[in-house]
C-alpha positions in Angstrom: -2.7 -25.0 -35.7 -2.1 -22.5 -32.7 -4.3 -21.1 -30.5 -7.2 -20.1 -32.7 -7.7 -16.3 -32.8 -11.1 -15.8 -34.5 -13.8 -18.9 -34.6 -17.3 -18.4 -36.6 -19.6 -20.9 -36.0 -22.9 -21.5 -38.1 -23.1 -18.1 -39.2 -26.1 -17.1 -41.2 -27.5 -14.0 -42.3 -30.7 -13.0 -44.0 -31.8 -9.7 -45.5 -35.2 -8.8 -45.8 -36.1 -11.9 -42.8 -39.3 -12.9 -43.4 -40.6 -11.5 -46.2 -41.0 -13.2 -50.0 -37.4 -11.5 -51.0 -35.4 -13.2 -48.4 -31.9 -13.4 -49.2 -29.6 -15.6 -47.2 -26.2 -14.3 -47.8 -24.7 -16.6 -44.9 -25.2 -20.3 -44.8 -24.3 -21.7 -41.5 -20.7 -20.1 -42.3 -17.8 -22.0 -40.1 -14.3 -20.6 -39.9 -11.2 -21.3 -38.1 -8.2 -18.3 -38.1 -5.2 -19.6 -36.0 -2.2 -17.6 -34.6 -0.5 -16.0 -37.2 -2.3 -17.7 -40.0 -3.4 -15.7 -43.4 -6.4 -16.7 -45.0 -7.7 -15.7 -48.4 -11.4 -15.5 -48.6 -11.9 -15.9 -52.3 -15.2 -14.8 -53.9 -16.5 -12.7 -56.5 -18.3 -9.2 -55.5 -21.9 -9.8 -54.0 -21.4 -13.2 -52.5 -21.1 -11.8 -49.1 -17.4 -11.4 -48.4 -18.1 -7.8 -46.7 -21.2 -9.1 -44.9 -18.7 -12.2 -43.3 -15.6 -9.9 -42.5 -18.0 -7.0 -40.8 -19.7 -10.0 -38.7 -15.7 -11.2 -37.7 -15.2 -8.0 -37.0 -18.1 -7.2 -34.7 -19.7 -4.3 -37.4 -22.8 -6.6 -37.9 -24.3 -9.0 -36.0 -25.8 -12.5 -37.8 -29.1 -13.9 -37.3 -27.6 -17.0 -36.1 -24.0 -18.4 -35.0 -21.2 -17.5 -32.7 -18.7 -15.2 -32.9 -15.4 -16.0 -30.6 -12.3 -13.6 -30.9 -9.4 -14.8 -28.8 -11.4 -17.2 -26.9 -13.6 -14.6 -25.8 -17.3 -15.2 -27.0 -19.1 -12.0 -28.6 -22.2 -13.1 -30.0 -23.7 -12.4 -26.8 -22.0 -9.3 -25.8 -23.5 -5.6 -25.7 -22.0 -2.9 -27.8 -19.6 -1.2 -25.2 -18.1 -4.6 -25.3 -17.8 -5.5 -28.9 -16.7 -1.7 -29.4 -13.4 -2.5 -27.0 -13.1 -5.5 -28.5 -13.3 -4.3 -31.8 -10.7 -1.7 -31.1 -8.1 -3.4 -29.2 -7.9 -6.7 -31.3 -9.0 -5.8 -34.6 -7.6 -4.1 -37.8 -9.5 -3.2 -40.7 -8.7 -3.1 -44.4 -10.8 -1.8 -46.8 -10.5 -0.8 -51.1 -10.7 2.2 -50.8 -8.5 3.9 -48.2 -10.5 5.6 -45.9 -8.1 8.5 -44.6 -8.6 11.3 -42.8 -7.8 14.1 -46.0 -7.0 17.0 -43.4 -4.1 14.8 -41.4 -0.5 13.4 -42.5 0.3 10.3 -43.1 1.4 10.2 -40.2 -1.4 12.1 -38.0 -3.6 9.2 -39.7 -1.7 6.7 -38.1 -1.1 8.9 -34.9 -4.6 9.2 -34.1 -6.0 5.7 -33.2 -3.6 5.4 -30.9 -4.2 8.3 -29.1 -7.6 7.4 -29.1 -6.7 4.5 -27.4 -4.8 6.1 -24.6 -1.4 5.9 -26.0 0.9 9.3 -25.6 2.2 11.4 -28.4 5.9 10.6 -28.5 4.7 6.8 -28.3 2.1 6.5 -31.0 4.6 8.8 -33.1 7.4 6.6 -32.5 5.4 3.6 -34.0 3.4 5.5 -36.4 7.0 6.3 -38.3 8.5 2.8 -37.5 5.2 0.9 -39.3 5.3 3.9 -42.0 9.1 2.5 -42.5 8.3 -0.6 -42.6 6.1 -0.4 -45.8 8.8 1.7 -47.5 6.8 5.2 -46.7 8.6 7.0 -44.0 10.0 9.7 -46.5 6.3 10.7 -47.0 5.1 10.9 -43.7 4.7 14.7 -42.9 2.4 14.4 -47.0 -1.4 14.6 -46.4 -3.4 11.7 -48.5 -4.2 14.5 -51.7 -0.1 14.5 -52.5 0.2 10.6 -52.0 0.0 7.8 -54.7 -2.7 5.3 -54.6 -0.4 2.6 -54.0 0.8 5.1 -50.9 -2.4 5.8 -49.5 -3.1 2.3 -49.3 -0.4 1.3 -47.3 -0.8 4.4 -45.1 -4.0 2.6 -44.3 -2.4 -0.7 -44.0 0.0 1.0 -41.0 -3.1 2.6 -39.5 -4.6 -0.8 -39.7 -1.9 -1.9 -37.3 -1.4 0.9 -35.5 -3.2 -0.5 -31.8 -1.0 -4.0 -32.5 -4.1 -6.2 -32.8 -4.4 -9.9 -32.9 -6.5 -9.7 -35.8 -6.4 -7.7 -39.2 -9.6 -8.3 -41.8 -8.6 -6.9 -45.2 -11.5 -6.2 -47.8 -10.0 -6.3 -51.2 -7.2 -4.1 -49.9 -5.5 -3.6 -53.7 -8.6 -4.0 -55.8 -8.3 -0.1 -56.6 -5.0 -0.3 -57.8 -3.5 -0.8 -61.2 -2.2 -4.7 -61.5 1.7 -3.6 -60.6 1.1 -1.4 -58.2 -1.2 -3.9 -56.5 1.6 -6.4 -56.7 3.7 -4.3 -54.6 1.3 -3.0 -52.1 0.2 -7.0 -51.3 3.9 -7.8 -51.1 3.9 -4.8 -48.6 0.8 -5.7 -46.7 1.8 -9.5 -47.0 5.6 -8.3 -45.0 4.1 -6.1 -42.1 1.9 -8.9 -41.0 4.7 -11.9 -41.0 6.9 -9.3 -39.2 4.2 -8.5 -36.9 2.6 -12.2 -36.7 -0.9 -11.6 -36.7 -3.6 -13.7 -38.4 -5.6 -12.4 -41.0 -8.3 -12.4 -43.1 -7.9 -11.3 -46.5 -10.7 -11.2 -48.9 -9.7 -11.1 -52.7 -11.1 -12.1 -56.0 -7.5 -12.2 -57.4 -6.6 -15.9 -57.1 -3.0 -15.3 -58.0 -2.9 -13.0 -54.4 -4.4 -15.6 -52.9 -2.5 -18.4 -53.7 0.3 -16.4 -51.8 -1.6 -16.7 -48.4 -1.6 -19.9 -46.1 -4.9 -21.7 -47.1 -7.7 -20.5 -49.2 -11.5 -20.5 -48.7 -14.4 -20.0 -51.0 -17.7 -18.3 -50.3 -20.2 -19.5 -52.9 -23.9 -19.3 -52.6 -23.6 -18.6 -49.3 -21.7 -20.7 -48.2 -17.6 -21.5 -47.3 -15.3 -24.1 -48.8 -11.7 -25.1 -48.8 -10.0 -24.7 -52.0 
């Protein structure tokens, strides 16, 4: 494997700590996400997929284990840190698309770039080159209301990207989408991260999606195995 770009270590997380309805969604968790390595995290909704891809991410924190991203150990870090973090080295996928309704396609991907310090012509220039990529670019200048699911989705897919980050966490990016169109939209997603060679986390309960990715784990009853 190559340089490893996210490491979890003995994560565990509890809901309701202490009390008689403890839940431990997170058993002492360990994964491993090299350079430019796709990974399908397989379970069914409720297992704690979200809960294990927000902790990678830095959006929650466990009760126990290590986060490292890049090398760089986070479990430690205070929020001004894992916010920079977040930002510069990690894209997010979610179901449902998340985009800004009053904005292009393109504005949606503009934006995050600008808010990282990038110029206009700049974060335009790759905003249109990402949209092209997933086979969009003709509907750039269309707000999210005149777009197609399967359109929207990879809008969000190119905003994912849009700050080039080492890292891109995808919760059940097509489970909104009719079996065909979610066919092409993973071929889509699937493209603009071998072009761009990032490692990723993909969560899915579609085993046929996952059996396209480069190894597969399971999260059962808390905890992770290979399949």
């Amino acid at each position: 494997m190559n340089d490893t770009v996210l490491r979890l270590e003995r994560i565990t997380k509890i809901y309701n700590k202490g009390l008689r309805n403890e839940i431990r969604v997170l058993r002492e968790v360990d994964l491993s996400v090299g350079e430019g390595e796709v990974v399908a995290l397989v379970a069914p909704s409720g297992a704690g997929k979200s809960t294990l891809l927000h902790i990678a991410g830095l959006l929650d924190t466990p009760d126990d284990g290590r986060v490292v991203i890049g090398g760089e150990e986070m479990s430690g870090e205070n929020d001004r840190k894992r916010t920079a973090v977040r930002r510069d080295s990690v894209g997010f996928v979610y179901q449902f698309h998340h985009l800004l309704p009053e904005f292009t396609a393109l504005e949606n991907v503009v934006l995050p770039q600008l808010a990282n310090g990038a110029g206009s012509r700049e974060a335009e220039a790759r905003a249109m080159t990402l949209l092209d990529s997933v086979g969009i670019a003709d509907r750039a200048r269309h707000r999210p209301a005149a777009l197609s699911g399967g359109e929207q989705q990879r809008v969000a897919f190119c905003r994912a990207m849009a700050n080039k980050p080492r890292l891109l966490l995808a919760d059940e990016p097509t489970g909104n989408l009719d079996p065909e169109t979610s066919d092409r939209v993973f071929a889509a997603l699937m493209a603009l991260v071998r072009e761009t060679g990032l490692s990723a986390v993909i969560a899915t309960h579609n085993h046929e999606l996952a059996s396209r990715m480069d190894r597969q784990v399971q999260l059962d009853q808390g905890q992770l195995r290979a399949l």
